[in-house]
N, CA, C and O atoms as a GROMACS GRO file, in nm:
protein
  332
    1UNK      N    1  -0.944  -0.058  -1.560
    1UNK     CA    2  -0.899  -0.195  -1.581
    1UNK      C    3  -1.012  -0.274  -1.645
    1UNK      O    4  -1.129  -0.287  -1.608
    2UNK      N    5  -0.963  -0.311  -1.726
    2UNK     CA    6  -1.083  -0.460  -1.768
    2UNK      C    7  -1.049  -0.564  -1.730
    2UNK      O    8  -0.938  -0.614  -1.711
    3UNK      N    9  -1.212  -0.622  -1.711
    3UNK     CA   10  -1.195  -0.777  -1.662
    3UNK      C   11  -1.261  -0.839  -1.778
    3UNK      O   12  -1.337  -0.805  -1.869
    4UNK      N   13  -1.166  -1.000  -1.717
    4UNK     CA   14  -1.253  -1.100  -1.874
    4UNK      C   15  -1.301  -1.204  -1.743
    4UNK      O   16  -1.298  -1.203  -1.620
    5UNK      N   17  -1.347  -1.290  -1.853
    5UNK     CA   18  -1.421  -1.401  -1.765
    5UNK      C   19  -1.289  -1.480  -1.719
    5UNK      O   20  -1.172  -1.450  -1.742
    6UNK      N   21  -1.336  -1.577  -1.654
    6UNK     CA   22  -1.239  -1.682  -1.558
    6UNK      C   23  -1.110  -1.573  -1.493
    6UNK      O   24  -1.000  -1.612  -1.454
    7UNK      N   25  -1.152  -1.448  -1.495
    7UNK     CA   26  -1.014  -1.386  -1.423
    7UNK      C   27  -1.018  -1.368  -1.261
    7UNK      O   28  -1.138  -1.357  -1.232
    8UNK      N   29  -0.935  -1.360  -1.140
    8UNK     CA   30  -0.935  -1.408  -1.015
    8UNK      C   31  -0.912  -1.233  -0.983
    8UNK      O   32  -0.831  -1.151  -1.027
    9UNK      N   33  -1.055  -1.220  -0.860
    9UNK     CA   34  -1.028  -1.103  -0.773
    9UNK      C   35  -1.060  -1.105  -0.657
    9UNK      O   36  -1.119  -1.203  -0.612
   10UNK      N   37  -1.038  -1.027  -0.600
   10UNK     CA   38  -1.004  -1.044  -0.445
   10UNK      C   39  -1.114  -0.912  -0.403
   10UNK      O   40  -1.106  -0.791  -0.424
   11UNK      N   41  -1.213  -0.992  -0.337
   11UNK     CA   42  -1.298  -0.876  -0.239
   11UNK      C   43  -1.233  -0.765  -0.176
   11UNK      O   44  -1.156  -0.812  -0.092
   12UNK      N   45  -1.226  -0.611  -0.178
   12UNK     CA   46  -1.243  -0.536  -0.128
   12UNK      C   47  -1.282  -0.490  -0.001
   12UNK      O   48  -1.219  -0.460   0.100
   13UNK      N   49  -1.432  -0.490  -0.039
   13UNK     CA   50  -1.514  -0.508   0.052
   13UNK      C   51  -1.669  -0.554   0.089
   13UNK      O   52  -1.723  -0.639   0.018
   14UNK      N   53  -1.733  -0.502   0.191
   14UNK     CA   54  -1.815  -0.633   0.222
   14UNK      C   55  -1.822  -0.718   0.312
   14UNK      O   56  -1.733  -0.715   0.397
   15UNK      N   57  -1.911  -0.805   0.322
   15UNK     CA   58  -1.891  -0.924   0.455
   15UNK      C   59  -1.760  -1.038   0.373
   15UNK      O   60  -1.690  -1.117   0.437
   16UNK      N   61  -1.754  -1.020   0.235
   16UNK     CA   62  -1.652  -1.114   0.170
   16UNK      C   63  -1.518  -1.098   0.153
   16UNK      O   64  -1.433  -1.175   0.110
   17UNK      N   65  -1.509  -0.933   0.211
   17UNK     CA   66  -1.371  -0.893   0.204
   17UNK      C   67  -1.268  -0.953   0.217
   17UNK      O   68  -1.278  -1.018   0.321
   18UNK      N   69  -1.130  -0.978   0.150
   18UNK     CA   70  -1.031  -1.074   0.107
   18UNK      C   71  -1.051  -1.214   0.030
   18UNK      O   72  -0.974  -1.298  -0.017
   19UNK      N   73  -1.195  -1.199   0.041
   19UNK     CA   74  -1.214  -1.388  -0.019
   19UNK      C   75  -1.155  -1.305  -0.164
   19UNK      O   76  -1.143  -1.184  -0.187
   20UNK      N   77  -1.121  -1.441  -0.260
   20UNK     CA   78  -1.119  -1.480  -0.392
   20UNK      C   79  -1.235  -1.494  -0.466
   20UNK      O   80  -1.328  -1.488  -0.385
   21UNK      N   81  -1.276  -1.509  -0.574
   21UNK     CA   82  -1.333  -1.472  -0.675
   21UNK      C   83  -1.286  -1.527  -0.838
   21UNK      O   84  -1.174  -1.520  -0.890
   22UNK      N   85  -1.402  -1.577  -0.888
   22UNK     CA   86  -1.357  -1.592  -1.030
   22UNK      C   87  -1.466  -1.514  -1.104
   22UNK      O   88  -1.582  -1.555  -1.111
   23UNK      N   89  -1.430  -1.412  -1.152
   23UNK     CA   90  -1.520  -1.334  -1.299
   23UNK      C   91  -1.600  -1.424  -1.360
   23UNK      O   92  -1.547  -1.508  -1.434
   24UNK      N   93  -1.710  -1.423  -1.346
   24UNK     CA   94  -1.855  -1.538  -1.436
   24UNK      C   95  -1.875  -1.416  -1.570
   24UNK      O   96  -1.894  -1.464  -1.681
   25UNK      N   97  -1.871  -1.308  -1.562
   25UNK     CA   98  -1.937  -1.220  -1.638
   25UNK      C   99  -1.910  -1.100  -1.625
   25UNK      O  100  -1.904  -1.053  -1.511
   26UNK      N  101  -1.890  -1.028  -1.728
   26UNK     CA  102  -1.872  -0.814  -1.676
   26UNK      C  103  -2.002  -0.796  -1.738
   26UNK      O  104  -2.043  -0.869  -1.828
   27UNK      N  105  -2.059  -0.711  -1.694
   27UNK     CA  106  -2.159  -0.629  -1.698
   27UNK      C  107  -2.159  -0.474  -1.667
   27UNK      O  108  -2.211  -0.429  -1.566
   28UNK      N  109  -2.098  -0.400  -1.759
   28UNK     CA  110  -2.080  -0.278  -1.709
   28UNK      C  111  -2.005  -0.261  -1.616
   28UNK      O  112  -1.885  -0.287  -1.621
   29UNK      N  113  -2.064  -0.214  -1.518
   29UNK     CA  114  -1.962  -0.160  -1.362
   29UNK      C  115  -1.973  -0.290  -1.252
   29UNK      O  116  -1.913  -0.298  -1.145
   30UNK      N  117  -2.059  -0.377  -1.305
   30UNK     CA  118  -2.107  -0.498  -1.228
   30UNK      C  119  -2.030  -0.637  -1.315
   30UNK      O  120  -2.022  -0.678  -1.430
   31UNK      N  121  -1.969  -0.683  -1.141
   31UNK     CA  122  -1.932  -0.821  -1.222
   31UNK      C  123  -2.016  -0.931  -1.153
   31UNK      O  124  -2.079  -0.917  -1.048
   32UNK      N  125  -2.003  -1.068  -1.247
   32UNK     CA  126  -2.067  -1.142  -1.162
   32UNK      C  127  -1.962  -1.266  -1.128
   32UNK      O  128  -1.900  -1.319  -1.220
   33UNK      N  129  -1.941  -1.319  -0.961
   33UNK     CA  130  -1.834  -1.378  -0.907
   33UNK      C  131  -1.924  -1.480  -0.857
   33UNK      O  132  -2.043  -1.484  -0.826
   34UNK      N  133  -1.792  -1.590  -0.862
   34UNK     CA  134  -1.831  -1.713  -0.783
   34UNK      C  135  -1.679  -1.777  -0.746
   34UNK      O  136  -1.566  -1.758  -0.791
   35UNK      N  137  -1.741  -1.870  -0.631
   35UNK     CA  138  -1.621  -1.926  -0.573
   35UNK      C  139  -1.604  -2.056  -0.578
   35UNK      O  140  -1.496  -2.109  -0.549
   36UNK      N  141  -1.728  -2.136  -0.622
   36UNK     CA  142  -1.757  -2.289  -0.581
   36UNK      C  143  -1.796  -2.335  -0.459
   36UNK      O  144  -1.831  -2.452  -0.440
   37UNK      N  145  -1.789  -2.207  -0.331
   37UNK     CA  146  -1.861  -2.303  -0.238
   37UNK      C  147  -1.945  -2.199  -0.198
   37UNK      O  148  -2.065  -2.221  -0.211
   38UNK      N  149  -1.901  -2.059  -0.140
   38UNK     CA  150  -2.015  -1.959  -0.122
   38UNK      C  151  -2.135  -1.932  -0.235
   38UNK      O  152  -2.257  -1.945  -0.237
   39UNK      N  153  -2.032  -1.889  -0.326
   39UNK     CA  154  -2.126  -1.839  -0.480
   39UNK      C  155  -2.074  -1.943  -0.538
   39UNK      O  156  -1.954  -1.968  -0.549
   40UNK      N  157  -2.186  -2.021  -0.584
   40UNK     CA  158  -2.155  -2.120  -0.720
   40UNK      C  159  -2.197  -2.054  -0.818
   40UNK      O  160  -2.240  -1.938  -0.815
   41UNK      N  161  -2.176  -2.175  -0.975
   41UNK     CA  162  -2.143  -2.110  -1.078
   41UNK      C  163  -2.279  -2.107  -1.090
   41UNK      O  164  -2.305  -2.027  -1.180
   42UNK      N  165  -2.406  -2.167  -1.032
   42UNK     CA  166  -2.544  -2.158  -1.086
   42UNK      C  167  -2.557  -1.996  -1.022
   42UNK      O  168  -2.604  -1.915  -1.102
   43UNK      N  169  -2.534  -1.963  -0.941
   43UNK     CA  170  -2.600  -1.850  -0.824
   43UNK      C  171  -2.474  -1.774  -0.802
   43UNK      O  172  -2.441  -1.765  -0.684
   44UNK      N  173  -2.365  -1.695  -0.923
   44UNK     CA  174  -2.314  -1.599  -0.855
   44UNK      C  175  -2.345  -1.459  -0.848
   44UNK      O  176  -2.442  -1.407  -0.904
   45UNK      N  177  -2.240  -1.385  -0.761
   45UNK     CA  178  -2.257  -1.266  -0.651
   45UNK      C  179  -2.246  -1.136  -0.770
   45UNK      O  180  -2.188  -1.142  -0.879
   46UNK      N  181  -2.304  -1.047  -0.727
   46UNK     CA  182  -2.286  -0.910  -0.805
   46UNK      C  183  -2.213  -0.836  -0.744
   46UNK      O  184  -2.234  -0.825  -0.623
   47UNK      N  185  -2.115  -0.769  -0.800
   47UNK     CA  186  -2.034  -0.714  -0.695
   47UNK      C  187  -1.971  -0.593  -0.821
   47UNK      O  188  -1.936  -0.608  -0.938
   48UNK      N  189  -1.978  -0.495  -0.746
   48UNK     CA  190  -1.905  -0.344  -0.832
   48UNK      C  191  -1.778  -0.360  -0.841
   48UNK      O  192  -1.727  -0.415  -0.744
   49UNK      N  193  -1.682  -0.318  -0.960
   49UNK     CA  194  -1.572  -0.348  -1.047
   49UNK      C  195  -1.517  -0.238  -0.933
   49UNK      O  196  -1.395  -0.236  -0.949
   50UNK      N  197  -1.540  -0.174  -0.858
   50UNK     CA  198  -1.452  -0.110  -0.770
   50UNK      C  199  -1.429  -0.128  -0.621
   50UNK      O  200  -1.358  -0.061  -0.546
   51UNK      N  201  -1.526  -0.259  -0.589
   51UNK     CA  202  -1.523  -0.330  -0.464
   51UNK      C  203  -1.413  -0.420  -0.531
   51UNK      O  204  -1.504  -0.489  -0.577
   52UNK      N  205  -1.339  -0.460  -0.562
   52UNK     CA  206  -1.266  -0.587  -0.574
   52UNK      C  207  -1.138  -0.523  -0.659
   52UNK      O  208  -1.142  -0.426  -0.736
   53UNK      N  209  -1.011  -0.614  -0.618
   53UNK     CA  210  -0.933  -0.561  -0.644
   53UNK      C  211  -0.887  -0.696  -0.764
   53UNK      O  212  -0.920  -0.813  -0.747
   54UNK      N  213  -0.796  -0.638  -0.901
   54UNK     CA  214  -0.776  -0.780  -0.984
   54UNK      C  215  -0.652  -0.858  -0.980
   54UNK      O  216  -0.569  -0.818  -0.898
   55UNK      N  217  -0.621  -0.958  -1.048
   55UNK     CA  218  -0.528  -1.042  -1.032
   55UNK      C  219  -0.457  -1.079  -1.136
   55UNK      O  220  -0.524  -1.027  -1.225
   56UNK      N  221  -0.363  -1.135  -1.193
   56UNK     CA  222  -0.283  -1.163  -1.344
   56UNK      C  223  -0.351  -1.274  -1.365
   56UNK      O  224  -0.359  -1.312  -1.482
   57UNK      N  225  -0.400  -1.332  -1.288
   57UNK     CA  226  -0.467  -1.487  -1.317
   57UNK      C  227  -0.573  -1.506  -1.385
   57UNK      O  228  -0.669  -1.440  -1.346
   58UNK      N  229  -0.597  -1.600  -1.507
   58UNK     CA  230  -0.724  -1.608  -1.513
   58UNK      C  231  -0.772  -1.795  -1.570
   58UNK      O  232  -0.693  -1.876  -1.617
   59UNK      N  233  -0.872  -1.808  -1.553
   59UNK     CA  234  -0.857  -1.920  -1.533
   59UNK      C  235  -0.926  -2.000  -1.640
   59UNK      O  236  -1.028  -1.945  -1.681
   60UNK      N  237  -0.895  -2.121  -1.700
   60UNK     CA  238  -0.963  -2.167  -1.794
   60UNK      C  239  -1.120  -2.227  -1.807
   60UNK      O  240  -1.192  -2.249  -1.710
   61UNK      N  241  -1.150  -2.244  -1.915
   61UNK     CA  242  -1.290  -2.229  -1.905
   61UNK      C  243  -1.362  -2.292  -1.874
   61UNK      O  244  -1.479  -2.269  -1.844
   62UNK      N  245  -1.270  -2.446  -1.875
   62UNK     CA  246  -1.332  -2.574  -1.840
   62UNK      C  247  -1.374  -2.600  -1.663
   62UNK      O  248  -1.448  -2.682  -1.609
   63UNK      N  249  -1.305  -2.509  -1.617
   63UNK     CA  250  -1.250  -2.497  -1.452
   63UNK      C  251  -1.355  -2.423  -1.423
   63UNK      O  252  -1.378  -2.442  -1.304
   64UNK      N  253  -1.459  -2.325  -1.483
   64UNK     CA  254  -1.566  -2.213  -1.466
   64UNK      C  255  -1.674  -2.309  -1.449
   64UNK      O  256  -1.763  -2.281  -1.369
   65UNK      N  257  -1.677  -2.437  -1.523
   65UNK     CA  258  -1.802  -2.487  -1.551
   65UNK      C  259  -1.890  -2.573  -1.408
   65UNK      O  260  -2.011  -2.589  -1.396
   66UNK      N  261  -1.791  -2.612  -1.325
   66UNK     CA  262  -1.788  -2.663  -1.182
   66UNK      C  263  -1.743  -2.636  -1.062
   66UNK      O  264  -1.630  -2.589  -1.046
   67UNK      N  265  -1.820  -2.660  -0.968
   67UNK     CA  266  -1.807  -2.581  -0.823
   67UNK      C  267  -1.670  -2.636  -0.784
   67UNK      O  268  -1.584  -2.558  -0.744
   68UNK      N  269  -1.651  -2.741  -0.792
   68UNK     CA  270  -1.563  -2.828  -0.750
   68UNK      C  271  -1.433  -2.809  -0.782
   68UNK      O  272  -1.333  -2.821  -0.710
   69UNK      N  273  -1.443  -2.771  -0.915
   69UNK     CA  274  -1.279  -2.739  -0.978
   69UNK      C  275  -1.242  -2.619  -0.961
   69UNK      O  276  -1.122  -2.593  -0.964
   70UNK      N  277  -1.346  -2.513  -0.938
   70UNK     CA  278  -1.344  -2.394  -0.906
   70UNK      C  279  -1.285  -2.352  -0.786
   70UNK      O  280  -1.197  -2.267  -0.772
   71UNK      N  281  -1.353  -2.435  -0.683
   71UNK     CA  282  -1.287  -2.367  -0.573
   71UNK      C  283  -1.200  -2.438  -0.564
   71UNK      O  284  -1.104  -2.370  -0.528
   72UNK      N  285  -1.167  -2.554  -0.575
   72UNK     CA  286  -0.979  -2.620  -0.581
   72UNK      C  287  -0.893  -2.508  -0.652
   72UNK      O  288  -0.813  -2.463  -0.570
   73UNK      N  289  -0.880  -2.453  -0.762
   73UNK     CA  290  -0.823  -2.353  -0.828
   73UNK      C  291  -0.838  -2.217  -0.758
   73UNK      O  292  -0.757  -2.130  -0.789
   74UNK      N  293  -0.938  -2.188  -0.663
   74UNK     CA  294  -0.932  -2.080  -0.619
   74UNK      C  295  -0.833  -2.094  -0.436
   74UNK      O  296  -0.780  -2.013  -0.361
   75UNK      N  297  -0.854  -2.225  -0.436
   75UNK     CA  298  -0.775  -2.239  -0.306
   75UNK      C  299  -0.622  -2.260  -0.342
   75UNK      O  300  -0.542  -2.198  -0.273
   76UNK      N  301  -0.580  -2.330  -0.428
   76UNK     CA  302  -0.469  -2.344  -0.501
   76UNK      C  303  -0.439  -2.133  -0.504
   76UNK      O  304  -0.364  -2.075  -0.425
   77UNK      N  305  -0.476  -2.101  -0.555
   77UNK     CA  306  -0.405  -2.016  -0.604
   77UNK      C  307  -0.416  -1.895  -0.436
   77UNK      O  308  -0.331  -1.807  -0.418
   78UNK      N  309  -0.535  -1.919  -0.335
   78UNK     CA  310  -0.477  -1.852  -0.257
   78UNK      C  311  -0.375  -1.915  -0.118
   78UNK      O  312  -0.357  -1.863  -0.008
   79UNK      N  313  -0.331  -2.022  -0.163
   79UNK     CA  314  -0.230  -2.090  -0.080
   79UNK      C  315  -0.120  -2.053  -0.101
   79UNK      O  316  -0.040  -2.031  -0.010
   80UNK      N  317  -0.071  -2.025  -0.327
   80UNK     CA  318   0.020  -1.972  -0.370
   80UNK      C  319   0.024  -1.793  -0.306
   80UNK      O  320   0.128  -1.743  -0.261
   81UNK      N  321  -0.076  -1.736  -0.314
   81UNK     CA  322  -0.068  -1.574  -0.285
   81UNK      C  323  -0.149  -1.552  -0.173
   81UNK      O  324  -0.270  -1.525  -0.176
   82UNK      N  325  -0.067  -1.565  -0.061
   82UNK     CA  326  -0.156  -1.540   0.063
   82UNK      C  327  -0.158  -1.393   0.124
   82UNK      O  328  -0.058  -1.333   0.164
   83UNK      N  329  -0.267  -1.354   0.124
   83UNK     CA  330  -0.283  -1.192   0.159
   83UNK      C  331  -0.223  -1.125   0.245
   83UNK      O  332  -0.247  -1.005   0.257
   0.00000   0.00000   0.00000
């Protein structure tokens, strides 16, 4: 599977397992995630493309740029798809 940026995944595993996720970056087998309140967009998480599972969602770019809109969109969307 490929990931693009602003796309929404769901921890695997980990101490973050089930949280949400927005794609900051692919890097090979490594992506880099943030949420807006755990991982912000200054300081996100590295996490292997096979710890996390993906989503149809992805999110626009303007919404990547702030913690704030970020995790509203990431709570929005896990209110819509609850695990």
């Amino acid at each position: 599977m490929d990931f693009v940026k602003g796309q929404l995944v769901r921890s695997l595993a980990g101490r973050d397992k089930t949280r949400t996720f927005a794609v900051m970056a692919v890097e090979g087998q490594m992506l880099s995630l943030a949420d807006g309140s755990l991982r912000t967009v200054s300081r996100p998480k590295a996490k292997k493309i096979r710890h996390v599972a993906p989503t149809a969602t992805v999110l626009r770019e303007e919404i990547l740029a702030d913690d704030t809109q970020l995790s509203e969109a990431i709570r929005d969307y896990d209110a819509d798809h609850p695990m």
